[in-house]
C-alpha positions in Angstrom: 22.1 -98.6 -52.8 26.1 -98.9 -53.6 28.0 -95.9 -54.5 31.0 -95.4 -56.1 33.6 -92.6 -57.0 37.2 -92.1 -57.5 38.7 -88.8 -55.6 41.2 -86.9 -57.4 42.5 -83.5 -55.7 42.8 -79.9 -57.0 45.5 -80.8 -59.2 43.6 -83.7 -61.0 46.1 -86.2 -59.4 44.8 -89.9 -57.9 44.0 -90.1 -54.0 45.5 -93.3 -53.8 45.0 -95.2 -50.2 43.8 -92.3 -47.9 40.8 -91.8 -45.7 38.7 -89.2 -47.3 35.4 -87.3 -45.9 31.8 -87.4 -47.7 28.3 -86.3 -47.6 25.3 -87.7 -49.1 22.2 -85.8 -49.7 18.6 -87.2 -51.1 17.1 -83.6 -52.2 13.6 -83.4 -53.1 11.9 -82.7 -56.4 15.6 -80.8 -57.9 18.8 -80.6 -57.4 18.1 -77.9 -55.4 15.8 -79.0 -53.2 15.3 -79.7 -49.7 17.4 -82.2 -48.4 15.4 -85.1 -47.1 18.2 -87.4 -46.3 21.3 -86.7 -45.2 24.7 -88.7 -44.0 28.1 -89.0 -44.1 30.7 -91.5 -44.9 34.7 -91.6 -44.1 35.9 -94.7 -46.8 40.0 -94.9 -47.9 40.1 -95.3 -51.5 42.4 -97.9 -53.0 45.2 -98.4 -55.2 43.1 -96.4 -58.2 41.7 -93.6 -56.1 38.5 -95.7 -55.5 36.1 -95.9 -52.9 32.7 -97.7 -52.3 29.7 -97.1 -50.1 26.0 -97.8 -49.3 23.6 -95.3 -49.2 21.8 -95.6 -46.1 24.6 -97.5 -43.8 26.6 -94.3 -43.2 26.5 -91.8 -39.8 23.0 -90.0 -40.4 22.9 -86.6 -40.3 19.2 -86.0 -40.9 16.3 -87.5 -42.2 14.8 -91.2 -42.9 16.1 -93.4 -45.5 12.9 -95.4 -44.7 10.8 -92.3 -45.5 11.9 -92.1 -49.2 
């Protein structure tokens, strides 16, 4: 599954060609549920603040993304 955001700091300003870190959780049932998937995910966003990923293809954490 793709995924993606555009990453803006604490002063609402673009994070324009930068490494950034990320976490991806699958919670069960709410969105305060158990976490039955878990990884993370270091992408550099581009020229607009940008980034892309896959669900599934990052470092796993915890959890099956074959069990969902």
């Amino acid at each position: 599954m793709s995924y993606q955001a555009v990453v803006r700091n604490s002063t609402n300003n673009l994070v324009v060609s930068q490494a950034v870190g990320m976490q991806i959780s699958i919670l069960q049932t709410s969105a305060s549920g158990t976490a039955v998937y878990v990884e993370t995910h270091s992408p550099t966003t581009n020229a607009n603040g940008l980034f892309s990923v896959q669900i599934g293809s990052g470092t796993l954490v915890s959890g099956s993304i074959s069990g969902i």
